[in-house]
PDB file of N, CA, C and O in Angstrom:
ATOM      1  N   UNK A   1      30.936 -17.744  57.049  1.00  0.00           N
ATOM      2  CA  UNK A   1      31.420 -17.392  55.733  1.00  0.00           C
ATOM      3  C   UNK A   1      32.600 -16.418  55.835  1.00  0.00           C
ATOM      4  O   UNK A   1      33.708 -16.750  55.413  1.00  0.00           O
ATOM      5  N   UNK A   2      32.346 -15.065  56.463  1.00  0.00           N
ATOM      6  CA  UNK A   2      33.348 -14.390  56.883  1.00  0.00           C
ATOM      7  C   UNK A   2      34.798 -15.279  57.425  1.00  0.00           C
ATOM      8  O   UNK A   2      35.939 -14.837  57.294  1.00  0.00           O
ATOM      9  N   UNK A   3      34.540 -16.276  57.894  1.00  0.00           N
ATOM     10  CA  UNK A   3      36.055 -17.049  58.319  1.00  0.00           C
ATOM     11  C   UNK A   3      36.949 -17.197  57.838  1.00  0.00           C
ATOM     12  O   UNK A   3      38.151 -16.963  57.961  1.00  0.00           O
ATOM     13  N   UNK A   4      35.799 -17.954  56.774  1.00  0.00           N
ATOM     14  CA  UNK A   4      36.883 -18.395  55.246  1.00  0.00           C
ATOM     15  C   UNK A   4      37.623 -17.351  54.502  1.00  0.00           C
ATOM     16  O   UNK A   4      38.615 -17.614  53.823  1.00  0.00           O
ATOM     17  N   UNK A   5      37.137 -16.183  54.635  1.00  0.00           N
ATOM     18  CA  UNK A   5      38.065 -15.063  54.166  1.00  0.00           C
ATOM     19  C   UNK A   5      39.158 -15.112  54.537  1.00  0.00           C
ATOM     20  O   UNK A   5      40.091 -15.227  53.742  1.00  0.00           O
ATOM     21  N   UNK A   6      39.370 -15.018  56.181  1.00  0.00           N
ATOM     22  CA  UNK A   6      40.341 -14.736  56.919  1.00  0.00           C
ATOM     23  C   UNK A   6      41.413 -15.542  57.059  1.00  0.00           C
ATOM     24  O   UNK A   6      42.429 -15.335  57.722  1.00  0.00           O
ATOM     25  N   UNK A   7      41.126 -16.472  56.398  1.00  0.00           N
ATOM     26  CA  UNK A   7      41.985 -17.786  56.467  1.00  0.00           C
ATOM     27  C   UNK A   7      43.322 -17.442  55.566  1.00  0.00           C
ATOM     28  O   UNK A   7      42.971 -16.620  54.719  1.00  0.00           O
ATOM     29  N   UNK A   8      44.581 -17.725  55.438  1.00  0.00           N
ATOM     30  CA  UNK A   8      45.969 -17.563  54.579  1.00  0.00           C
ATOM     31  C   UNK A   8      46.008 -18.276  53.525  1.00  0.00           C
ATOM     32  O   UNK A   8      46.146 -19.497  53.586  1.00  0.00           O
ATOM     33  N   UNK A   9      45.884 -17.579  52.337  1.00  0.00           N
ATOM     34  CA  UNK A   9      45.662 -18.189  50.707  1.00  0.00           C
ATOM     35  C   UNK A   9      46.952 -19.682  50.976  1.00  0.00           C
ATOM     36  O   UNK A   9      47.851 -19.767  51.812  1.00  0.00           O
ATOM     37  N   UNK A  10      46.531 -20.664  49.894  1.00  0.00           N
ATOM     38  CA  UNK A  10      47.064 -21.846  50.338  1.00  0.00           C
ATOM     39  C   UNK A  10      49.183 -21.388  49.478  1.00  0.00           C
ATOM     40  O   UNK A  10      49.516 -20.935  48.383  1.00  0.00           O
ATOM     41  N   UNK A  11      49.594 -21.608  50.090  1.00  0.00           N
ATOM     42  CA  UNK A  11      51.310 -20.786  49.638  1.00  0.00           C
ATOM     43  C   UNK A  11      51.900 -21.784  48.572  1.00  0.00           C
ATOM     44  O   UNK A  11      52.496 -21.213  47.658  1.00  0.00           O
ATOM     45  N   UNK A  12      51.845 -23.537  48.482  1.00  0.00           N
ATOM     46  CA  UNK A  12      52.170 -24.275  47.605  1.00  0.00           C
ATOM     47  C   UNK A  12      53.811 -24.270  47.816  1.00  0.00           C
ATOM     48  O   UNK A  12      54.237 -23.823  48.881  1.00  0.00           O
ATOM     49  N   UNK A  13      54.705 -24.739  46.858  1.00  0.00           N
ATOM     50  CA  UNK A  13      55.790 -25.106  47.179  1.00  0.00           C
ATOM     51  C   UNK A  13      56.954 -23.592  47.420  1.00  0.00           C
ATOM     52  O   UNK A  13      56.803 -22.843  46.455  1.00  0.00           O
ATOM     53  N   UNK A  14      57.628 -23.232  48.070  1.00  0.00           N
ATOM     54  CA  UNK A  14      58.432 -22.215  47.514  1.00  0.00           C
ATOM     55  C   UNK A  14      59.912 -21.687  46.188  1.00  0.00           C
ATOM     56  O   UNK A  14      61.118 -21.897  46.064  1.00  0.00           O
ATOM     57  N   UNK A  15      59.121 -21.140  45.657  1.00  0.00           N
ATOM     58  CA  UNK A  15      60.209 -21.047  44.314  1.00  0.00           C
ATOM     59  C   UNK A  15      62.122 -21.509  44.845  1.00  0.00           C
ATOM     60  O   UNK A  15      62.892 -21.236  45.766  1.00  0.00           O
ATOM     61  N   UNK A  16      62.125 -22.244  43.711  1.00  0.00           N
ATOM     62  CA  UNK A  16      63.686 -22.554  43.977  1.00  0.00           C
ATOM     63  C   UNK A  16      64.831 -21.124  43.643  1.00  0.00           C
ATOM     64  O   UNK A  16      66.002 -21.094  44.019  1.00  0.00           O
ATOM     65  N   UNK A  17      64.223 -20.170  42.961  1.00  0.00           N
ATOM     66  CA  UNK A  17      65.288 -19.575  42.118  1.00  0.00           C
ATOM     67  C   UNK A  17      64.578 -18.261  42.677  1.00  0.00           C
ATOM     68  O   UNK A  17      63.380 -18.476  42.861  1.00  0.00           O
ATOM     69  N   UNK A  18      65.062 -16.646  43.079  1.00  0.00           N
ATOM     70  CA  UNK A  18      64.642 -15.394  43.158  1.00  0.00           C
ATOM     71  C   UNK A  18      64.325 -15.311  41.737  1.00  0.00           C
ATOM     72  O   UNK A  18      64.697 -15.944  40.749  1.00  0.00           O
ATOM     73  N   UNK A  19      63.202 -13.944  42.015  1.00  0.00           N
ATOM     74  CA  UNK A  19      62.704 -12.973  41.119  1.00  0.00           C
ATOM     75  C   UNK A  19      64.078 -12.811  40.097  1.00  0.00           C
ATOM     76  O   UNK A  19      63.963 -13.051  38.895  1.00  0.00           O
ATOM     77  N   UNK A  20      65.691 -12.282  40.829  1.00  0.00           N
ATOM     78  CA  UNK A  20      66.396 -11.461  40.693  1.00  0.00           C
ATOM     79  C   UNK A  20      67.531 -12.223  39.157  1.00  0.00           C
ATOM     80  O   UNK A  20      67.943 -11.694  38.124  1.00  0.00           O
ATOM     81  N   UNK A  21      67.716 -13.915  39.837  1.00  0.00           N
ATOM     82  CA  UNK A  21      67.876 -14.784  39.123  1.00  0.00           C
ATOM     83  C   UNK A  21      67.266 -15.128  37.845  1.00  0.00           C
ATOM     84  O   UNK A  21      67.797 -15.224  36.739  1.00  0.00           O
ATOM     85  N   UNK A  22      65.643 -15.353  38.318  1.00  0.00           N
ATOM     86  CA  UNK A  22      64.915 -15.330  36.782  1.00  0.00           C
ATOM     87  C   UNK A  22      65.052 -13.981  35.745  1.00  0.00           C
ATOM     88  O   UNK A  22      65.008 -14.178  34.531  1.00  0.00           O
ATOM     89  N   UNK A  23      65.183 -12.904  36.166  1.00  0.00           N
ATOM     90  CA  UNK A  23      65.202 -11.386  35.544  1.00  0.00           C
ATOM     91  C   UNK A  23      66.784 -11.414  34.483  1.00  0.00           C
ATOM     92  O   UNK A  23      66.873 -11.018  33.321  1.00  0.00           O
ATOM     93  N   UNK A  24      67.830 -11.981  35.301  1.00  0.00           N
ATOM     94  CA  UNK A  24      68.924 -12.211  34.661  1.00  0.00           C
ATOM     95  C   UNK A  24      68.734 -13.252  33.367  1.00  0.00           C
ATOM     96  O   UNK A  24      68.652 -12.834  32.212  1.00  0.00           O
ATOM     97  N   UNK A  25      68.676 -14.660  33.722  1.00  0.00           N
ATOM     98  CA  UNK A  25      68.311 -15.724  33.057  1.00  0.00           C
ATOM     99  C   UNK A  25      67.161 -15.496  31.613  1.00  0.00           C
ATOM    100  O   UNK A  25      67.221 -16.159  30.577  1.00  0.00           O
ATOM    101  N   UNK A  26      66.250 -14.487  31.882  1.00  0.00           N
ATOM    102  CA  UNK A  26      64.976 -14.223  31.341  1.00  0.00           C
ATOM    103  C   UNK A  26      65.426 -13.154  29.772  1.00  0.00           C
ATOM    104  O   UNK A  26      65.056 -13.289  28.605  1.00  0.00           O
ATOM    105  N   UNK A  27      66.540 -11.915  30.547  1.00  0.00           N
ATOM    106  CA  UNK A  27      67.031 -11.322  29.640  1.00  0.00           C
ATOM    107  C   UNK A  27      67.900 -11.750  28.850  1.00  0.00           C
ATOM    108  O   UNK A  27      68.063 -11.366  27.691  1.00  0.00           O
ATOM    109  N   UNK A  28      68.626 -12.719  29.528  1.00  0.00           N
ATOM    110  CA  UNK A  28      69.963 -13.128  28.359  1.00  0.00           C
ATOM    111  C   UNK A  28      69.258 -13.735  27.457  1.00  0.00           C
ATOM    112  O   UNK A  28      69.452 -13.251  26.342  1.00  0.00           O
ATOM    113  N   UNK A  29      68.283 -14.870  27.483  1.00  0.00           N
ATOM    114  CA  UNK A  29      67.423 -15.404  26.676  1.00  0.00           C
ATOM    115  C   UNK A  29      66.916 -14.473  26.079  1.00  0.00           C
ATOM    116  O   UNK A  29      67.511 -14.632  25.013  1.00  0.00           O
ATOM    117  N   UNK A  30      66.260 -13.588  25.907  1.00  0.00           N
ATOM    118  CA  UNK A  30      65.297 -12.378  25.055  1.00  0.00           C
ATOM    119  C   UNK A  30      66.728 -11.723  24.425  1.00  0.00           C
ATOM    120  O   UNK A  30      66.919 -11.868  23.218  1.00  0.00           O
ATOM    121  N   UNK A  31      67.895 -10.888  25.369  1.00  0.00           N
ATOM    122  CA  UNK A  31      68.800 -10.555  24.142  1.00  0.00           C
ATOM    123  C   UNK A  31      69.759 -11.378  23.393  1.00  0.00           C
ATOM    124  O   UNK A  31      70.605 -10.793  22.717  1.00  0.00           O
ATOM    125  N   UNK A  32      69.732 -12.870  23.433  1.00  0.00           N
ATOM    126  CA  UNK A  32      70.617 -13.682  22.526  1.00  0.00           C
ATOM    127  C   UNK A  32      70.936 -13.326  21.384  1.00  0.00           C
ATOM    128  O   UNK A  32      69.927 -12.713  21.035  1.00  0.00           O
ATOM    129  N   UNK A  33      71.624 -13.281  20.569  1.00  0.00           N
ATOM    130  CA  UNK A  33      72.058 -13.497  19.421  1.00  0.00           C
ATOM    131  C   UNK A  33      71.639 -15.073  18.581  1.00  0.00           C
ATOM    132  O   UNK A  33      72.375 -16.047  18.741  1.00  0.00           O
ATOM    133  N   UNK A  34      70.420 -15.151  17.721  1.00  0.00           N
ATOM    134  CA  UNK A  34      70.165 -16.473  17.265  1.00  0.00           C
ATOM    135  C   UNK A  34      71.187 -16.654  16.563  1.00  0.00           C
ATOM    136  O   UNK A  34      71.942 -17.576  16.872  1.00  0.00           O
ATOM    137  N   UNK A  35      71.502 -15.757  15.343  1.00  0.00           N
ATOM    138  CA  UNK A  35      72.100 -16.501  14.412  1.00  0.00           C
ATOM    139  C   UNK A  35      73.540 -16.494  14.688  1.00  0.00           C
ATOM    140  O   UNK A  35      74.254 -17.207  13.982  1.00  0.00           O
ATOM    141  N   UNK A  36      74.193 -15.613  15.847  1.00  0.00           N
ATOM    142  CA  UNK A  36      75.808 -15.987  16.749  1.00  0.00           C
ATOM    143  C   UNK A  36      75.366 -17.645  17.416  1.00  0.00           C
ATOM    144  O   UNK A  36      75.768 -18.801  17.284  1.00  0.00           O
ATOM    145  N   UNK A  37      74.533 -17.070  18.016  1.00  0.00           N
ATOM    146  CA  UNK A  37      74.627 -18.512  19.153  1.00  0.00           C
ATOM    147  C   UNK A  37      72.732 -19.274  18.636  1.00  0.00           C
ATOM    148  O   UNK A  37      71.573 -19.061  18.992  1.00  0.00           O
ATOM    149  N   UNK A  38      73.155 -19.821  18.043  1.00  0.00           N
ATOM    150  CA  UNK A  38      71.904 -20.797  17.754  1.00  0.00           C
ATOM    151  C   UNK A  38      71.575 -22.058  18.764  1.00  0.00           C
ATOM    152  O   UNK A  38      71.992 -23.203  18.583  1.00  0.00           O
ATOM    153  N   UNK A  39      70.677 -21.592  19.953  1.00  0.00           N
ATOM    154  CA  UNK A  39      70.293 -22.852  21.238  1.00  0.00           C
ATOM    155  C   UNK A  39      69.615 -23.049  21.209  1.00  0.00           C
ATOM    156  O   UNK A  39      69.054 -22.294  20.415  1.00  0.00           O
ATOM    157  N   UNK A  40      69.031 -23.660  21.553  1.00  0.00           N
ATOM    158  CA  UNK A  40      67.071 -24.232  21.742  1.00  0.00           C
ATOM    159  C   UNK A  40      67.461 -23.785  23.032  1.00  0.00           C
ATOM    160  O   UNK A  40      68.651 -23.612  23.294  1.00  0.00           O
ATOM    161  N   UNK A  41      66.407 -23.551  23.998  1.00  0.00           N
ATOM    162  CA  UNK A  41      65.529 -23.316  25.183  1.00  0.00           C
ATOM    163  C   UNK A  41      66.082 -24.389  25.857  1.00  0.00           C
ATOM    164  O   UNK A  41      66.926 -24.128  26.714  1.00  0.00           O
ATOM    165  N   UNK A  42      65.808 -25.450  25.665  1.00  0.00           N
ATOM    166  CA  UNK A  42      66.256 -26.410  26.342  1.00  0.00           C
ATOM    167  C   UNK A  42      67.656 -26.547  27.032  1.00  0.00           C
ATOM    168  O   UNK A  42      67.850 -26.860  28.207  1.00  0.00           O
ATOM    169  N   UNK A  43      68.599 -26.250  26.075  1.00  0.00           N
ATOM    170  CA  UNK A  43      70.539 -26.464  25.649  1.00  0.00           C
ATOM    171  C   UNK A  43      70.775 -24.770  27.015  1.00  0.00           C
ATOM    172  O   UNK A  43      71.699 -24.495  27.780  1.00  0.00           O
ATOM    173  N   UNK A  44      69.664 -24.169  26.766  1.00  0.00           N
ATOM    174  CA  UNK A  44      70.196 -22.929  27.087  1.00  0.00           C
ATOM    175  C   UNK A  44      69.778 -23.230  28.947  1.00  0.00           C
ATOM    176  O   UNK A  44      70.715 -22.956  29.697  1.00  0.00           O
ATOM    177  N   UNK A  45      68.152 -23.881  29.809  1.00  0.00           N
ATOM    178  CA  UNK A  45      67.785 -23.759  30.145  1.00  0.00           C
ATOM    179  C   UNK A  45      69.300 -24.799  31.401  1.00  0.00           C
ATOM    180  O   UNK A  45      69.690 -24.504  32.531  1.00  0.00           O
ATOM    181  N   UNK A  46      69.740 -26.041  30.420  1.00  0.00           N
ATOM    182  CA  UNK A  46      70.236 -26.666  30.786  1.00  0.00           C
ATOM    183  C   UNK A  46      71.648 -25.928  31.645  1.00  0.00           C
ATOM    184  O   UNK A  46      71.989 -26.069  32.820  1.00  0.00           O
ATOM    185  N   UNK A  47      72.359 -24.997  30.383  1.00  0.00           N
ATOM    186  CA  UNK A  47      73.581 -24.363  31.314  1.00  0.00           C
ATOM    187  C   UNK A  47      73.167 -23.153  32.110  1.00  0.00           C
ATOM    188  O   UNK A  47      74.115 -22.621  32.688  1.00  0.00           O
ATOM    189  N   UNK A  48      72.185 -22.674  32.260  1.00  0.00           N
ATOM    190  CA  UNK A  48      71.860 -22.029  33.407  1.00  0.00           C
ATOM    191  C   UNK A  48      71.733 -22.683  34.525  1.00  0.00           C
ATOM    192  O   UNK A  48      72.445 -22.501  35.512  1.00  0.00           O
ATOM    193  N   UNK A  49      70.648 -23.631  34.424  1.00  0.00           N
ATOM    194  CA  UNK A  49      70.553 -24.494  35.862  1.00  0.00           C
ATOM    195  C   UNK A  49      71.016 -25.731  36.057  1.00  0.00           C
ATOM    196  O   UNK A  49      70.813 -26.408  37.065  1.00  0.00           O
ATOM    197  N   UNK A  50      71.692 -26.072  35.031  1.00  0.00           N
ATOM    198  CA  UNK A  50      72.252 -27.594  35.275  1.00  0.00           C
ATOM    199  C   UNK A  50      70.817 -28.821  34.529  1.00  0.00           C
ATOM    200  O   UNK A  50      69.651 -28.691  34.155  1.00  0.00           O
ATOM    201  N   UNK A  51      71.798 -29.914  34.643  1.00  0.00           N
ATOM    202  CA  UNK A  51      71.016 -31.364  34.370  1.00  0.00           C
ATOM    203  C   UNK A  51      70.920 -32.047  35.347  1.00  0.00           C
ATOM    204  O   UNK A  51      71.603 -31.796  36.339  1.00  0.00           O
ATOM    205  N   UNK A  52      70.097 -33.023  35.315  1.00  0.00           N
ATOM    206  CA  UNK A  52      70.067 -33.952  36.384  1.00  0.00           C
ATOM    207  C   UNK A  52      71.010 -35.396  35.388  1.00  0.00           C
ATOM    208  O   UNK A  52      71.173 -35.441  34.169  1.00  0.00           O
ATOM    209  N   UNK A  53      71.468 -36.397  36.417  1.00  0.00           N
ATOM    210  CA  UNK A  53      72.368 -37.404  36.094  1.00  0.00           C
ATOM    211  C   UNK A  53      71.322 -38.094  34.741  1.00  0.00           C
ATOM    212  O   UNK A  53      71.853 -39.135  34.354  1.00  0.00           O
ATOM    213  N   UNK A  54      70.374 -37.872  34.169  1.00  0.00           N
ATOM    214  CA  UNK A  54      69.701 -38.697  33.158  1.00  0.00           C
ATOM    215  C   UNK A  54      69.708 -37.861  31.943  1.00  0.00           C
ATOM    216  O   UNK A  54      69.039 -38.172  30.957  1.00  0.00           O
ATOM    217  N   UNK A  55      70.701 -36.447  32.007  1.00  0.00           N
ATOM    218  CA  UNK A  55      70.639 -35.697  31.007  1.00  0.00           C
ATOM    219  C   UNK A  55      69.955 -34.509  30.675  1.00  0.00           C
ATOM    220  O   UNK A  55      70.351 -33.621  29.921  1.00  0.00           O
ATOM    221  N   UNK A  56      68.371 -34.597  31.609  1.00  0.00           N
ATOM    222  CA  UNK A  56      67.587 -33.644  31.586  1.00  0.00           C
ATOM    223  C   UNK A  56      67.823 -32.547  31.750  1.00  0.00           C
ATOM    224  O   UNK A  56      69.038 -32.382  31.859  1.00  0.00           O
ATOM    225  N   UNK A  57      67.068 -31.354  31.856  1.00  0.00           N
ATOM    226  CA  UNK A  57      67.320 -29.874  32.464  1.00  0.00           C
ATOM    227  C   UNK A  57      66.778 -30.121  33.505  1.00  0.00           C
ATOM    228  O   UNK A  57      65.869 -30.949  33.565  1.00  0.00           O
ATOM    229  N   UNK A  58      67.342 -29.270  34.846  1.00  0.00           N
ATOM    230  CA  UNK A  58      66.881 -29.451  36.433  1.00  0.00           C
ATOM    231  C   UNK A  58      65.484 -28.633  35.793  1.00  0.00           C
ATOM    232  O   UNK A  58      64.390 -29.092  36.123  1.00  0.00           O
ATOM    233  N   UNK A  59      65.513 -27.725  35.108  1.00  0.00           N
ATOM    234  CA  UNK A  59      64.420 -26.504  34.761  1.00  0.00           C
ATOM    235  C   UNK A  59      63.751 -27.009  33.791  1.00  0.00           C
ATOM    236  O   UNK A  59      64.369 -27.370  32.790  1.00  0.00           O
ATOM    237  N   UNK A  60      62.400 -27.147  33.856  1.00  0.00           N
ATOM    238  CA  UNK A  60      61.239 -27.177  32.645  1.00  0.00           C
ATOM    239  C   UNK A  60      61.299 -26.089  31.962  1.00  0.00           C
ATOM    240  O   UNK A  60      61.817 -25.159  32.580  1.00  0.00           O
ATOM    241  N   UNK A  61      60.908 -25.826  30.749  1.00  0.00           N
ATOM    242  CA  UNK A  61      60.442 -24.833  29.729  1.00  0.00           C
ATOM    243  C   UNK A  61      59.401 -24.308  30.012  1.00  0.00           C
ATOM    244  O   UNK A  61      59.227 -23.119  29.744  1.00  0.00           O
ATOM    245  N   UNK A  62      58.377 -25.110  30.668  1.00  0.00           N
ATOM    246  CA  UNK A  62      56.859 -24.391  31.067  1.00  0.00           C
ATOM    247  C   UNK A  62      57.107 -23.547  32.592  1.00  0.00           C
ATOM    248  O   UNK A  62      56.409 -22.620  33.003  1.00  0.00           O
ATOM    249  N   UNK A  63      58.239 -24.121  33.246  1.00  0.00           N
ATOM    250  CA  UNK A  63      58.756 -22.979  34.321  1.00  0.00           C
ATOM    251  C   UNK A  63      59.214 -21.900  33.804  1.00  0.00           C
ATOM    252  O   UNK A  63      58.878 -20.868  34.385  1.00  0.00           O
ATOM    253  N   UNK A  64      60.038 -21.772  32.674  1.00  0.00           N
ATOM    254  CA  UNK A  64      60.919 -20.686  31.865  1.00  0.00           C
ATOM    255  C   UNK A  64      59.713 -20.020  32.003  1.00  0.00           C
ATOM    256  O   UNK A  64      59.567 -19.161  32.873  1.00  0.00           O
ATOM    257  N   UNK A  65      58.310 -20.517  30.768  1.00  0.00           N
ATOM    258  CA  UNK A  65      57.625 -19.237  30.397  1.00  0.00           C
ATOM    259  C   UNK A  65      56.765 -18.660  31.413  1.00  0.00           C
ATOM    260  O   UNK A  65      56.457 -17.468  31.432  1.00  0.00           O
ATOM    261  N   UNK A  66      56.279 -19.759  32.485  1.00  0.00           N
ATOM    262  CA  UNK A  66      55.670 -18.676  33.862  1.00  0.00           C
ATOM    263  C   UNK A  66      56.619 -17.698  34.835  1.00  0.00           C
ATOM    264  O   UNK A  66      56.293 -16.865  35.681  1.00  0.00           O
ATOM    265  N   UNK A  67      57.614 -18.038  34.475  1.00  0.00           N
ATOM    266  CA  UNK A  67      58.193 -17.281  35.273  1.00  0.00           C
ATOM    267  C   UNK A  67      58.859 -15.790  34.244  1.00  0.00           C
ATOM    268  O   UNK A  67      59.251 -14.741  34.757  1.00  0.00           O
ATOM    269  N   UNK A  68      58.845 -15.968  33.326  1.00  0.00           N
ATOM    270  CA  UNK A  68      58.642 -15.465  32.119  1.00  0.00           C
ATOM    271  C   UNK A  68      57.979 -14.099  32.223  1.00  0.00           C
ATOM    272  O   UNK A  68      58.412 -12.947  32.210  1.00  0.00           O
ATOM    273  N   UNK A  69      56.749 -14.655  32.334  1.00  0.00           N
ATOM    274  CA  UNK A  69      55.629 -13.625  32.397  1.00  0.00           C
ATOM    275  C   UNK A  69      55.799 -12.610  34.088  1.00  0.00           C
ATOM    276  O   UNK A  69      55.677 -11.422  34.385  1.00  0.00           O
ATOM    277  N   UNK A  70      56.128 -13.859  34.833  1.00  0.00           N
ATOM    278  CA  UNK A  70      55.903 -12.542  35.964  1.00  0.00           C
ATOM    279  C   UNK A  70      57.403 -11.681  35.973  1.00  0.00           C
ATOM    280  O   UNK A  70      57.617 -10.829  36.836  1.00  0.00           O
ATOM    281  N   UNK A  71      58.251 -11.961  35.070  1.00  0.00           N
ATOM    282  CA  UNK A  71      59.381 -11.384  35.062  1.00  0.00           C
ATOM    283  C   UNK A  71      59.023 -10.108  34.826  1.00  0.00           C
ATOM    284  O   UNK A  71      59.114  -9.160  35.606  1.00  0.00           O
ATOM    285  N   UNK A  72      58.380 -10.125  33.096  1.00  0.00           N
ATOM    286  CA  UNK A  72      58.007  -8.751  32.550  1.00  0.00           C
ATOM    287  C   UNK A  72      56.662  -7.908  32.994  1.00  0.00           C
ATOM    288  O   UNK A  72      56.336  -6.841  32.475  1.00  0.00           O
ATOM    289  N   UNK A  73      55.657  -8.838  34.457  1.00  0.00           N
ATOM    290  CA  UNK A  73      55.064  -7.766  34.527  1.00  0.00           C
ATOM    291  C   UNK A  73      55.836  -7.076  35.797  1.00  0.00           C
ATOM    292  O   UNK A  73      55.527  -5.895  35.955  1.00  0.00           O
ATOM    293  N   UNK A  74      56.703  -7.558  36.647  1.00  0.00           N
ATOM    294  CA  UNK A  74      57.603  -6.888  37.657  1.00  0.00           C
ATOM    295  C   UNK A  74      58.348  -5.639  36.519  1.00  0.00           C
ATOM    296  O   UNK A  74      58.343  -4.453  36.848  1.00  0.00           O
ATOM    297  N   UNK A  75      58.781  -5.967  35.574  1.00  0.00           N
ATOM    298  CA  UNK A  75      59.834  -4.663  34.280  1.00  0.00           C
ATOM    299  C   UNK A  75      58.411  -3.570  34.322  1.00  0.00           C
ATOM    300  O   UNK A  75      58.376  -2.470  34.872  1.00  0.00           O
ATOM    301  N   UNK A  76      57.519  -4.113  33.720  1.00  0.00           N
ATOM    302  CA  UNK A  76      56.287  -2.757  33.445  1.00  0.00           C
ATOM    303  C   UNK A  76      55.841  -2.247  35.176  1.00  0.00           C
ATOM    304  O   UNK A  76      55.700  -1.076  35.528  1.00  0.00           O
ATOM    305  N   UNK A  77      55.708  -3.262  35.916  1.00  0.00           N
ATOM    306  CA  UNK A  77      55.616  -2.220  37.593  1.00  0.00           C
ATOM    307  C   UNK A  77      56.614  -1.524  37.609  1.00  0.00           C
ATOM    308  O   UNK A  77      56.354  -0.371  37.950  1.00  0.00           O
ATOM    309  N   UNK A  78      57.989  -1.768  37.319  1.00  0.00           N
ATOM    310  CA  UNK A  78      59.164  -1.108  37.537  1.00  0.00           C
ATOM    311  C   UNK A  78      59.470   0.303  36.498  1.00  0.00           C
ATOM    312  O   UNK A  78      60.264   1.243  36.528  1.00  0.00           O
ATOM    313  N   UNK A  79      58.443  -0.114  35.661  1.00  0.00           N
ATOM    314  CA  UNK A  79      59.141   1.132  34.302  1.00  0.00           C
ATOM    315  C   UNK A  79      57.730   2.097  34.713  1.00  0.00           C
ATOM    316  O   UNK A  79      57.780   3.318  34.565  1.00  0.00           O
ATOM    317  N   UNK A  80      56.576   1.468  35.201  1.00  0.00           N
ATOM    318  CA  UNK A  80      55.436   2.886  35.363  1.00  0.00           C
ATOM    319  C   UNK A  80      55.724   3.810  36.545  1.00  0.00           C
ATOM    320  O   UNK A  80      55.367   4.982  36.667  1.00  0.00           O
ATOM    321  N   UNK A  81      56.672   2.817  37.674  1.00  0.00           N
ATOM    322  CA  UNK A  81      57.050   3.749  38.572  1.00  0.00           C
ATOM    323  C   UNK A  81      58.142   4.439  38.587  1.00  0.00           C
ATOM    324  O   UNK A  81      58.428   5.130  39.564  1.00  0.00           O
ATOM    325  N   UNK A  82      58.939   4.358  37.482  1.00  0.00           N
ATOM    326  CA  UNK A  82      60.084   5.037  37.156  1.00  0.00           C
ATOM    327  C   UNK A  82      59.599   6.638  36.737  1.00  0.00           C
ATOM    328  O   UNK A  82      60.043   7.742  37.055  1.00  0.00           O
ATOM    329  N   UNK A  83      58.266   6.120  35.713  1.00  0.00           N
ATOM    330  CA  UNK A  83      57.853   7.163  35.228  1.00  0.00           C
ATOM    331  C   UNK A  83      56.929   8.606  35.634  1.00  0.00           C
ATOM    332  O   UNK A  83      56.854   9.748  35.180  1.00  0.00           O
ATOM    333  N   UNK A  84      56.127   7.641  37.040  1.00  0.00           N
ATOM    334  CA  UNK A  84      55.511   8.452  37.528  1.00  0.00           C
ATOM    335  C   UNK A  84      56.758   9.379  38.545  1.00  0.00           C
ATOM    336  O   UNK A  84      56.686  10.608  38.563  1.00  0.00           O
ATOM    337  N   UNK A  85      57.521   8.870  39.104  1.00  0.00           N
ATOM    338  CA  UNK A  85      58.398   9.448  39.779  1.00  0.00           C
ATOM    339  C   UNK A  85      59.678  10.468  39.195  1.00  0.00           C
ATOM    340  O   UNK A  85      60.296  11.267  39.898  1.00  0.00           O
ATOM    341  N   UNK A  86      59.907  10.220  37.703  1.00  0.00           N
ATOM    342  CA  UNK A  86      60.069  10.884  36.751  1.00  0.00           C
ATOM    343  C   UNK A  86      59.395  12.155  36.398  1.00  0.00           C
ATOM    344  O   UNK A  86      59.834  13.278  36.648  1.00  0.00           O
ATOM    345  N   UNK A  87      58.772  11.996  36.057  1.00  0.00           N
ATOM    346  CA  UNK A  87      57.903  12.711  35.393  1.00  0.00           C
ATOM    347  C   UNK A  87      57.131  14.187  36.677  1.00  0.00           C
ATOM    348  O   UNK A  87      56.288  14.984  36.265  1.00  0.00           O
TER     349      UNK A  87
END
């Protein structure tokens, strides 16, 4: 039983895009201007990462919002240690 511990969690594919990339991409989306620039997610997801030759976005929307999330909990690791070191 102990083995199976020791064993290396399974890793799955490796992200195409850095943390550093999504953090950029993640904010321009959150500070847009809707009613300057009115995009869907999609229009927007598209000139960040491109289309493929059938029109699509290279990027899903359900990638946007997981990557989404670990964007802003890396901002709150980054803002509690600002603070403790602050403070």
């Amino acid at each position: 039983m102990l083995a199976g511990m020791d064993r290396p969690k399974r890793r799955g594919r490796p992200p195409t895009h850095s943390l550093d990339r999504w953090t950029r991409v993640v904010l321009a989306w959150e500070n847009r201007d809707p009613y300057r620039n009115p995009m869907t997610l999609t229009e927007f997801l598209s000139q960040e990462f491109g289309t493929y030759a059938d029109g699509t976005p290279c990027m899903s929307e359900n990638s946007f919002y997981e990557n989404r999330k670990k964007v802003f909990e890396e901002l709150r690791k980054n803002a509690a240690l600002q603070q403790e070191t602050g403070s």
